[in-house]
N, C-alpha and C positions, 0 to 999 in steps of 0.2 A: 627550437623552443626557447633557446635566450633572447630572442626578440620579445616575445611575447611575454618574457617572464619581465622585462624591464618594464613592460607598461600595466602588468601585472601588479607589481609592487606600486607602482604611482597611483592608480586608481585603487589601492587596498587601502592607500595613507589617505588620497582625499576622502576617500568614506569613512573612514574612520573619523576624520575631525569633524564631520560631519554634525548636526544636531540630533542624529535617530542612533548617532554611534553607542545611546546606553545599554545596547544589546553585546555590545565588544567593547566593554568599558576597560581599555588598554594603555600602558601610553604609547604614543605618537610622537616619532620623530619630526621635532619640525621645522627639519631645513628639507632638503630636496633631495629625497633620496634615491638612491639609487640602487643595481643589484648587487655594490659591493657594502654600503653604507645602514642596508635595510636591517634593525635589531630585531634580536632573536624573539622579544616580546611580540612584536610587531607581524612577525612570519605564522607564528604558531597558530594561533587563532585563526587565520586564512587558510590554512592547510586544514585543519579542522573541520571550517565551514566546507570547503568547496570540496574535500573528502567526506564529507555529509553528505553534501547536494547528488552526487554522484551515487553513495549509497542509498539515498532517498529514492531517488529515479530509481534503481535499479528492485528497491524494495514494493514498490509497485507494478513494476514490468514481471520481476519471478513470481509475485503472490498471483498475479494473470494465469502466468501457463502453470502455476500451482491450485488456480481454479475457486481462487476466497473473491477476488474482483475482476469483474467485465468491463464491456464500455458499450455504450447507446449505439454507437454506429461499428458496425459489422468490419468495417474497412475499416476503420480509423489503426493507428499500431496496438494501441492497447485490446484491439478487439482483437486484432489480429492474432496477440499472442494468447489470448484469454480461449480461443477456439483454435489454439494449438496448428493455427495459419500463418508463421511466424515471417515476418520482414524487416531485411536491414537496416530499416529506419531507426528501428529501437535503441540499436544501438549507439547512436551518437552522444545523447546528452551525456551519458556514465562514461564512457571515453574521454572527452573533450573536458567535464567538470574534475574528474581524474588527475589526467595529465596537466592539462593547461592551468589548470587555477591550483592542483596540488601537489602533484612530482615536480613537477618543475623547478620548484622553491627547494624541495627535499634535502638538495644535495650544499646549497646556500645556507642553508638552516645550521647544517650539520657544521658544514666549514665557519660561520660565525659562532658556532656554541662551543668550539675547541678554542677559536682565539680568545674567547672570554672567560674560559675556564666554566661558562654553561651547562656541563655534563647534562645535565636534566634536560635538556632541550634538546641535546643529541639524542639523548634517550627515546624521550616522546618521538621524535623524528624518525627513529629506527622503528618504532610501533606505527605510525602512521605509513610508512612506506611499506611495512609488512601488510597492512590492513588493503591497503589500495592493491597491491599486486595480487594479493590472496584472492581478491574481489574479480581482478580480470584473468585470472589463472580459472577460477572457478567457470564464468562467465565464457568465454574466450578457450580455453585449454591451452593456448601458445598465444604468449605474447613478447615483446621487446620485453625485455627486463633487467638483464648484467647490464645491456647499454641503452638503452631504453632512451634516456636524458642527457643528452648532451650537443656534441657540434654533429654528428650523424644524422643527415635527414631522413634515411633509410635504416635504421637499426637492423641489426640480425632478430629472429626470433630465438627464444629458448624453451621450452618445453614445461607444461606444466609442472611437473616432479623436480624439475631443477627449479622453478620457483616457488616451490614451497621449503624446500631445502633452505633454501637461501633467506628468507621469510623467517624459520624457523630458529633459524641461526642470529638473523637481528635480532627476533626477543630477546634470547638467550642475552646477545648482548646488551639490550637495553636493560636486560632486570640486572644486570652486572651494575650498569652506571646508576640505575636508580636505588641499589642497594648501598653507596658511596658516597660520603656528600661531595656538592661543588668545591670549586675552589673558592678561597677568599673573598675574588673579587666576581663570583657568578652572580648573573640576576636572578633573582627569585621566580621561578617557574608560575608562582602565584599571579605574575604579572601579564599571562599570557596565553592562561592556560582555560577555555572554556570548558572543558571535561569534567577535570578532579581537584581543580579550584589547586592546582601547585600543588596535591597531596602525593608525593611518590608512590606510599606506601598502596596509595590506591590504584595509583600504574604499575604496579607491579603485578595486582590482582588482574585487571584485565587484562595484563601479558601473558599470565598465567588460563585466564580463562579464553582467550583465542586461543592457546595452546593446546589445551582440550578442546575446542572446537573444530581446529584443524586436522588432529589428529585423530578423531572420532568421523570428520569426513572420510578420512581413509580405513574403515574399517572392516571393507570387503576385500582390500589387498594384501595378498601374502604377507607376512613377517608384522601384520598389524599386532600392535601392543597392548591391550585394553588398560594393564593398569599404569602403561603411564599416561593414561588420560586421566585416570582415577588418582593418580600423583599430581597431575596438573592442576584438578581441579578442589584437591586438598588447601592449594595455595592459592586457589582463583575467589569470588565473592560467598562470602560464608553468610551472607544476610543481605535481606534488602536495605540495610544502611552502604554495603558496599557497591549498590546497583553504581552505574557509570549512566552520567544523563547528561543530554543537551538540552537545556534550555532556554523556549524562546519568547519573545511578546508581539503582541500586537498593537504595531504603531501608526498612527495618522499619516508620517513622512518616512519614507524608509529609502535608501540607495538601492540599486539594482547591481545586481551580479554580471559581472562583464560578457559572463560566456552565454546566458540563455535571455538575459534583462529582467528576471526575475525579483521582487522584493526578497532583500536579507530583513531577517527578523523571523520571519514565520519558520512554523514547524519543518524539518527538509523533506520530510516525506509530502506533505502538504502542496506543494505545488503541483505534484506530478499526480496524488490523488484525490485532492478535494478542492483544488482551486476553479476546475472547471466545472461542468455541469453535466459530462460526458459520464464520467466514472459511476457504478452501480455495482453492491454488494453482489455476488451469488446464491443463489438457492440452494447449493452445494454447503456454504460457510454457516449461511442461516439455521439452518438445520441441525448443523453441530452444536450450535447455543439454544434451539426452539425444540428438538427429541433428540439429543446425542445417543448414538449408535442406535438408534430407533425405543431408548428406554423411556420416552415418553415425559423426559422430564425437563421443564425450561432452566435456563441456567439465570441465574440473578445476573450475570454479566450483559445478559442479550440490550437489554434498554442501553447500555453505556456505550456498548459495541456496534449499535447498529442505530441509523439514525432516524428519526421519526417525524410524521409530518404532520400539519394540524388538516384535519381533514371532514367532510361532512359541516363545512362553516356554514353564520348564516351571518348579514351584515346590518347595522342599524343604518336609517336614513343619511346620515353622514359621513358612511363608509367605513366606522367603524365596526370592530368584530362582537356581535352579540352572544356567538355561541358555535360550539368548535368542538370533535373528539381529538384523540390522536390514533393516528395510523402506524406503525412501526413497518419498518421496509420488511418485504416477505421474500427478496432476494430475488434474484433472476434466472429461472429454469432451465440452465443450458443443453439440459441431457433430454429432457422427456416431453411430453404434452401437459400442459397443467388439466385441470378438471374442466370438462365442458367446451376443452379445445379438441381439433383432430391433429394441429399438428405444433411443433413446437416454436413457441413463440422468436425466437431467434432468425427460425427459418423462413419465415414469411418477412421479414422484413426487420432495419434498424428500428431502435426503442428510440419514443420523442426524449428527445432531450429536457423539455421543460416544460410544465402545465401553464397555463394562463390564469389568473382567477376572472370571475365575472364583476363586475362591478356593478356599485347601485348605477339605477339607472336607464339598465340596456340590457335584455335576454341576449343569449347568443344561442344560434338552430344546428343542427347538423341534419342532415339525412342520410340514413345508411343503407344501402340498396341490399335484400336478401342475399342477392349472389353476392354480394362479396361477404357478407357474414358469414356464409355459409363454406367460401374459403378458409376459414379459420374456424370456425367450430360447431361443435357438434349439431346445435339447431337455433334457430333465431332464437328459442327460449333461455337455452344457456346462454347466449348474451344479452339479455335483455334483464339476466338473474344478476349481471355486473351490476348493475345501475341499482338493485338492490342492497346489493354489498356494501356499494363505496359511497354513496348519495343519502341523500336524506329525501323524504318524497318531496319534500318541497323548495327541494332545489333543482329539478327535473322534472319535466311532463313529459311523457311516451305516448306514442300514439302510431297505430299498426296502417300502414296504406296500401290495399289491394291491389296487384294492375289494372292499368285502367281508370282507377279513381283520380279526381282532382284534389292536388296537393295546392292548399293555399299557402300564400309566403306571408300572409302577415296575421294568421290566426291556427293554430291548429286544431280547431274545432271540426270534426269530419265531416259537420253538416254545414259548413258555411262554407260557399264557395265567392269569391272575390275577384277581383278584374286581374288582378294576377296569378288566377289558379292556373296550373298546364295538369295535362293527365299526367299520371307517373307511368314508365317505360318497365317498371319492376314493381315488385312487392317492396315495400320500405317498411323502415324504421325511422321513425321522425322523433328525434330528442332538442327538447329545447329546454336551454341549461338560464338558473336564475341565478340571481345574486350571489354571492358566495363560491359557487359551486368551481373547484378546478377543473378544467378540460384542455383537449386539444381540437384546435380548430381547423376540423377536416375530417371529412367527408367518409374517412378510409375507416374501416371500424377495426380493425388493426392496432390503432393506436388507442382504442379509451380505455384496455385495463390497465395501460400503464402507468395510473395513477399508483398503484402498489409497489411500485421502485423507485424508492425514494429519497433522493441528493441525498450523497454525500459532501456534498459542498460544502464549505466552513465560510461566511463572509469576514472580511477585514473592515478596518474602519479605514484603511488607505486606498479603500472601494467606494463605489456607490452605492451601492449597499447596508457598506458597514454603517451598525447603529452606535453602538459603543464599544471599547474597549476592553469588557467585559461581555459584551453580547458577541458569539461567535456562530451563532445560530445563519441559516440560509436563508435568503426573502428573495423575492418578486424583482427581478432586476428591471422590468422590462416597463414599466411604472414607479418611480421612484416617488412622485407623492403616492398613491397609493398605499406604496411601502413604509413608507416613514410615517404614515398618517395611523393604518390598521398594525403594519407589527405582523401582519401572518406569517408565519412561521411554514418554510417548505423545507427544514431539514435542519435537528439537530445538531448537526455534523455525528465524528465519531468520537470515539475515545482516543487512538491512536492519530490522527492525520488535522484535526482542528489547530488551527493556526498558533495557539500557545498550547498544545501537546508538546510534552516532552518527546525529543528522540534517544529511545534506550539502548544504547551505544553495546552498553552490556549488562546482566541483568542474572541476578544469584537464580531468579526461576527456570532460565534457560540451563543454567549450571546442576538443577537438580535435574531436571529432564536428562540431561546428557549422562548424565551417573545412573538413571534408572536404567536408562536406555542401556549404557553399558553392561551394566550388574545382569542384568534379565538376560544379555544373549551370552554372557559367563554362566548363565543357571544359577546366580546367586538372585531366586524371585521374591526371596524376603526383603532382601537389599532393596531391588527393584521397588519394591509396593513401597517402602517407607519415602524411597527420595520421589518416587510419583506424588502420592499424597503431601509431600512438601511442596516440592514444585507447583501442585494446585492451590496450597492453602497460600505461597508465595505471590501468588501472579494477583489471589484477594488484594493482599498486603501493597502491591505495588501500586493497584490501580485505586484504592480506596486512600493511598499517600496525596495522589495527583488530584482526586474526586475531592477529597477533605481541601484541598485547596483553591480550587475552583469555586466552590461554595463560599470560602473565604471571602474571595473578592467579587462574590454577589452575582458570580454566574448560573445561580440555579433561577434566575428572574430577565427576564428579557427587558431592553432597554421599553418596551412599551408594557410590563407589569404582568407579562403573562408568564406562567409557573411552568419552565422545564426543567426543574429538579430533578425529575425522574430519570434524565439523562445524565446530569452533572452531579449527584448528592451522591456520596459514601454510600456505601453494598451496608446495611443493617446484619450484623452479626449474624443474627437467626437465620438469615436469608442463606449466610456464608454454609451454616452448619448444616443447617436443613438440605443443602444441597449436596456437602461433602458425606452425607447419611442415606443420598439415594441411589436409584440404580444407575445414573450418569458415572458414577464415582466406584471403584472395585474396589468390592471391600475387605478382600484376601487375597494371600499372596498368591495363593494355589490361582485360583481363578484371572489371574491379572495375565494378557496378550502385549506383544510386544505393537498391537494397533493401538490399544487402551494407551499406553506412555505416549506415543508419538501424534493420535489424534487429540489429546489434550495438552500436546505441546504446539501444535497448528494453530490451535484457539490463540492459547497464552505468549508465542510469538508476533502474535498481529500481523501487521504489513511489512516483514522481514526474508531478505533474500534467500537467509537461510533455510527458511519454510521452502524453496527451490530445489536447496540441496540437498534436503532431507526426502524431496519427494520425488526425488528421480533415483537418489540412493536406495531407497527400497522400490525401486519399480512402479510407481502410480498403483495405477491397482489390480496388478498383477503378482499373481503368487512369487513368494522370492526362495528359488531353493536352497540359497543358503542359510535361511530361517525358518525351518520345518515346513517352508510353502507355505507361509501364512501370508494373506493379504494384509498388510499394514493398513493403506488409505480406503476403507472400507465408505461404497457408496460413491465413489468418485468413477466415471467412467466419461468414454470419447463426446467430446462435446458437438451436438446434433450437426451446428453449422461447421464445418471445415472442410474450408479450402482453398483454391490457391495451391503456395508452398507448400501442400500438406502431400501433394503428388510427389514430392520426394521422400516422403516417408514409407517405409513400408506398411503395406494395407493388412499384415495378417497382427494380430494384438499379443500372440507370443512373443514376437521380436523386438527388442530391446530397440530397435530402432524403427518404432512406431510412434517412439515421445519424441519430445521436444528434450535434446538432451544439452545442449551447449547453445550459442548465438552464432552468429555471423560476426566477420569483424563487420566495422563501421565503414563508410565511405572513405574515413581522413586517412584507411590503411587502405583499402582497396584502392584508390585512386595516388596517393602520392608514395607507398609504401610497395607498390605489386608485386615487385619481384619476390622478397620476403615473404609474402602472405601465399605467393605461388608456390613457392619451395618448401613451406609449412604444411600446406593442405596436399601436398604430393604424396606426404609418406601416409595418408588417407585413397592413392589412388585419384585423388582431382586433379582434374588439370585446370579447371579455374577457379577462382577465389570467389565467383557467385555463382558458382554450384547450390543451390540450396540445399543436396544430400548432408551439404556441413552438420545442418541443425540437428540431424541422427545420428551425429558418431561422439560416441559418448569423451566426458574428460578424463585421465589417466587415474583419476581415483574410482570411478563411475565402473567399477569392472565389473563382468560377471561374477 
């Protein structure tokens, strides 16, 4: 990895002096440096990012088999994992952005911040190396770790529990050196520090709040502690001024990232969930914000969390937009048949990836053959009630063709027959779509309800797409005057994954969840209810900080004038309270389930790995008997399509090793590491390293 890490530092400097560097406004060494010459200012920040990127990736792939986001296509790895069909593909990019772009430096870091008398940067450096290994310990269960980095091309493995151990012990150490000042001659940590802007006092809190984080991962294992989690998290973030955030923009020009060639600037979670067209919420998450635990009540957060699309358009002569509702995505039904289907939509086939709109000008026809409607649901009426739903009547004409009858191709008048009529071979459905109207072009009737899941995509302005730098909103790529001309709008993006979202590194609302969650299974349920109801009223507080500034800079108005405030403007007080007053919200302690803390910790973590750990920790949704056999993830259950890999799981749903409990390593270990990874999975009974059985055998914390 010292190869790698020399051309690492050389392309970290040229990007950095770069023009788009006001994203990593650091200084820059500017002679030629090298991996002994590279300053501490200079390293940090890259460590940072590319230990970002890695938990980005990673924060997208656990929320999959954690069941909040799917993907269009059934194969692809995110579908893979999202229907609990898991493939080693996944795991590369969190591997490779890990190690290559972030350990590698770790130990360089370290050894420059002692020659300079740096302590702070040693520090940070002992927290970021804790964060990354705790990341592939969780992921992984055994990885290289005591040698991990260095002239070993073959590292030994070590065991999960020995790297958390060792993990636990750097903070320790780090809050030693951040509790000290530097020496005389240190550089200011301020110079290099994208986190906590050089605030010690603030790495100390998020040493302290991984601290309870990790230690409440292990709290189904003998000799677990609870109150020195409840001691950790005394000294972790006491307020949303203490949250830990990365923040990013959206720039015309930006460098790319060595290991995937990705644009630095944007959100990290962002590329791996909203940059493509692929990704689609769940009807599992939607739910949770549309009648949480079936109480009937929408959560004010739903519009910021979930992205919306302009839908039911109609277009003026010149292609401009005359008139529009909005659709809000209704999430993607992995488990069941939606209404008016027989079977569930996943199962019949991949979701389109992208609508078309119609343009002035030109109708477009489809024709849908009985039999194949009647593949998918209940009666050609229940789909012909879609076009109801999502259409306006005059942006569609239906029209019913017997067999037998002549279907003309350039009228659908069923009494006009023309020189290109043929008889039709089936009963049809003849839809011909007008101005405005989104569709998919094709024939399969499969695909037309899926105008209801709807991009999570965020466009950039170092796109095609992108409109302004304020506009983050999703458009029509496929037409770019079109786009630039009308402005329609296919997806507000989200809250969490739009290209200047913050990513919340660490976050005082997760710190009360973690304290409820402890107190409740101590029996302290008064405790419990008070840090729930904080934790809720927090997660307000953090996302109406982000929302108030978005608005700031004129994000509630699209570069073409049209009003998605409803996505981007601050949560209205009343909205807050009125919700924290209904049955979404437990309003005693007596009545408060240890599902109630952890399913409104699901919501308020977003797109976060941890939301992984927490959901394999309590068993998915199966009774946990070391919690009175209470279902935690209530409503969650085996997603219709799986398969594949899923043949290595066991088929009966009592068995612990029916989920998705760990990953596979990556290729870079299976292929240049084997022997290692052979000698690891043996004390599992494998004899090979792409056994897929791996994906069932839980991590050392993951106990019964």
């Amino acid at each position: 990895m010292k190869k790698i890490l020399n051309i690492f530092v050389i392309l970290a400097t040229l990007v950095s002096l770069a023009s788009c560097a006001k994203w990593l406004d650091v200084n820059t060494d500017p002679d030629n440096p090298n991996n002994e010459s590279a300053t501490c200012e200079n390293r940090l920040p890259w460590i940072q990012y590319y230990y970002g990127y890695a938990w980005g990736t990673e924060n997208t792939r656990g929320s999959a088999i954690a069941q909040m986001v799917t993907n269009t296509s059934r194969t692809a790895a995110l579908g893979l994992q999202a229907n609990w069909s898991p493939a080693q593909g996944i795991a590369t990019t969190v591997y490779q952005n890990w190690f290559l772009g972030a350990a590698s430096n770790i130990g360089d870091l370290i050894t420059k911040s002692k020659e300079t008398e740096s302590t702070h940067y040693e520090a940070a450096a002992l927290v970021m190396k804790a964060m990354g290994f705790i990341m592939m310990a969780d992921l992984y269960g055994e990885m290289p770790y005591i040698e991990a980095v260095g002239a070993d091309f073959t590292p030994p493995y070590d065991n999960g529990d020995v790297i958390y151990k060792g993990c636990l012990e750097d903070l320790e150490k780090a809050i030693e050196l951040f509790s000290a000042p530097q020496g005389p001659a240190g550089i200011p940590l301020s110079a290099g520090d994208l986190w906590c802007g050089g605030d010690p006092n603030k790495w100390i809190k998020l040493a302290y709040g991984l601290k309870a984080r990790w230690l409440n991962n292990m709290s189904k294992m003998a000799g677990f502690d609870p109150q020195a989690v409840l001691d950790a998290l005394a000294k972790g973030p006491q307020s949303t001024a203490d949250n830990i955030l990365m923040h990013h923009q959206n720039v015309e020009t930006a460098g790319t990232c060595f290991t995937v060639g990705d644009a630095y600037g944007p959100n990290v979670t962002y590329d791996s969930f909203a940059w493509g067209t692929g990704q689609r919420m769940t009807r599992y998450y939607v739910d949770l914000l549309t009648n949480f635990k079936g109480s009937g009540v929408e959560d004010p957060r739903a519009d910021k969390l979930l992205p919306s699309a302009m839908y039911k358009v109609t277009l003026k002569e010149d292609g401009t937009i005359n008139s529009y509702e909005w659709l809000r995505d209704e999430g993607v039904n992995a488990y069941t048949a939606d209404n008016g289907w027989i079977t569930n939509r996943l199962v019949g086939g991949n979701l389109n990836a992208y609508l078309a709109p119609v343009l002035v000008g030109g109708d477009r026809e489809c024709y849908y053959k009985e039999a194949d409607i009647l593949k998918y649901y209940e009666s050609v009426e229940a789909f012909e009630e879609v076009f109801d739903k999502y259409y306006l009547d005059s942006q569609v004409t239906i029209t019913e063709y017997a067999k037998g009858a002549y279907t003309p191709k350039k009228s659908f008048d069923p009494s006009t027959v023309d020189a290109d009529a043929k008889p039709v071979e089936d009963n049809v459905v003849a839809v011909v779509y007008h101005p405005g109207a989104m569709f998919v072009q094709d024939n399969n009737p499969l695909y037309v309800e899926d105008i209801k899941y709807v991009q999570v995509r965020s466009d950039g302005i170092f796109e095609t797409a992108g409109l302004a730098a304020n506009d983050m909103n999703c458009y029509y790529s496929g037409n770019s005057t079109f786009t630039r001309t009308s402005g329609l709008v296919q997806g507000t993006g989200a809250f969490y994954t739009r290209i200047t979202s913050d990513s919340y590194i660490m976050t005082y609302t997760e710190m009360c969840f973690i304290k409820a969650e402890v107190l409740f299974n101590k029996g302290d349920k008064a405790g419990a209810h008070a840090a729930y109801i904080e934790g809720i009223k927090s997660h307000f507080q953090l996302m109406n900080a982000k929302l108030t500034s978005w608005m700031n800079d004129g994000c509630g108005t699209t570069a073409r004038g049209f009003d998605v405030s409803f996505a981007y403007a601050p949560i209205p007080q009343d909205d807050i309270d009125a919700y924290m007053g209904s049955k979404a919200v437990v309003q005693s302690a007596g009545d408060l389930t240890l599902s109630d803390i952890m399913m409104q910790k699901y919501i308020a973590q977003g797109p976060d790995y941890q939301k992984y750990n927490d959901v394999r920790k309590y068993n998915y949704y199966m009774p946990n008997a070391k919690y009175g056999n209470e279902v935690v993830y209530t409503g969650m259950m085996d997603p219709a399509f799986r398969t594949g890999s899923s043949s290595a799981f066991e088929p009966d749903k009592t068995s612990r090793r029916h989920f998705v409990r760990r990953w596979q390593h990556s290729t870079h270990e299976t292929n240049y590491n084997n022997t290692e990874v052979t000698k690891s999975y043996a004390q599992y009974g494998l004899d090979s390293p792409l056994d897929d059985t791996i994906w069932t055998i839980p991590v050392f914390w993951d106990v019964d």
